[in-house]
C-alpha positions in Angstrom: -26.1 -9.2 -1.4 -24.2 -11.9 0.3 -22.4 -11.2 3.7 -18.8 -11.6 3.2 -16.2 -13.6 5.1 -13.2 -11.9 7.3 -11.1 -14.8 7.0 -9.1 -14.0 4.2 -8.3 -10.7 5.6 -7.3 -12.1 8.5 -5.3 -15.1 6.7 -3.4 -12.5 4.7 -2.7 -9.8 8.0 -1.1 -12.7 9.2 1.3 -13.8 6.5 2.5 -10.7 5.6 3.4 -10.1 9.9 5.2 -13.5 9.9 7.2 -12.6 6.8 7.9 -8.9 8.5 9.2 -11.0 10.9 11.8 -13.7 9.1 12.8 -10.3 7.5 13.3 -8.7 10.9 14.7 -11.1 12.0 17.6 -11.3 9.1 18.5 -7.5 10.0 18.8 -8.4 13.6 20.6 -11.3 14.0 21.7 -12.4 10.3 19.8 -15.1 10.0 18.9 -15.8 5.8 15.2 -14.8 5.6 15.5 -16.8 1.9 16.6 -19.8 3.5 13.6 -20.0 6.0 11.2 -19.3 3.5 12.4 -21.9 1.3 12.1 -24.1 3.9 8.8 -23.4 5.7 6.7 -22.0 2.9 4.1 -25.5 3.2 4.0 -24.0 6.8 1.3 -21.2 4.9 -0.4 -23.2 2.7 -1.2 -25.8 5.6 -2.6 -22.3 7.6 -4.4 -21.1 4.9 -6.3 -24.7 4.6 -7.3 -25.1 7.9 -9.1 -21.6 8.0 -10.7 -22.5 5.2 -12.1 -26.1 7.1 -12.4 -23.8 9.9 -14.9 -21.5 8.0 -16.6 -24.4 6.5 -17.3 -25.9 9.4 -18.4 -22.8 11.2 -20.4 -21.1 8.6 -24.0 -20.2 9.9 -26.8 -19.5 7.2 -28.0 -16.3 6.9 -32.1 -16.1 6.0 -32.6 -13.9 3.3 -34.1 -10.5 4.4 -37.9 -10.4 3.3 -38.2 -7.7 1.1 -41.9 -6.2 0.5 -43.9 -8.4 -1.9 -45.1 -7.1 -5.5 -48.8 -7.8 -5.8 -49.6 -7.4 -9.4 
């Protein structure tokens, strides 16, 4: 079995703390959380693709395990 990446965990932790935020932040001080979504939302999809070149470009291969060998 493949070791999986923590990136995407991370990615989404992050998203949904910045939109906790802009919602937060519309209780606080009445700022429109829907207007600042509508306007920023490239704002995730350019963080989402640079973890992914980030974890491209930082992925080290993992040798398989040698398992014991069937002599037949």
């Amino acid at each position: 079995m493949a070791p999986r990446s923590r990136t995407g965990v991370l990615t989404a932790g992050l998203i949904l703390i910045a939109i906790g935020l802009i919602f937060m932040l519309n209780n606080f001080y009445g700022m429109s959380a829907w207007r600042v979504i509508a306007r920023y939302w490239p704002v995730i999809l350019i963080i989402v693709g640079v973890k992914k070149l980030y974890g491209y470009f930082t992925w080290q291969e993992i040798p398989p395990v040698p398992g014991p060998s069937v002599k037949e």
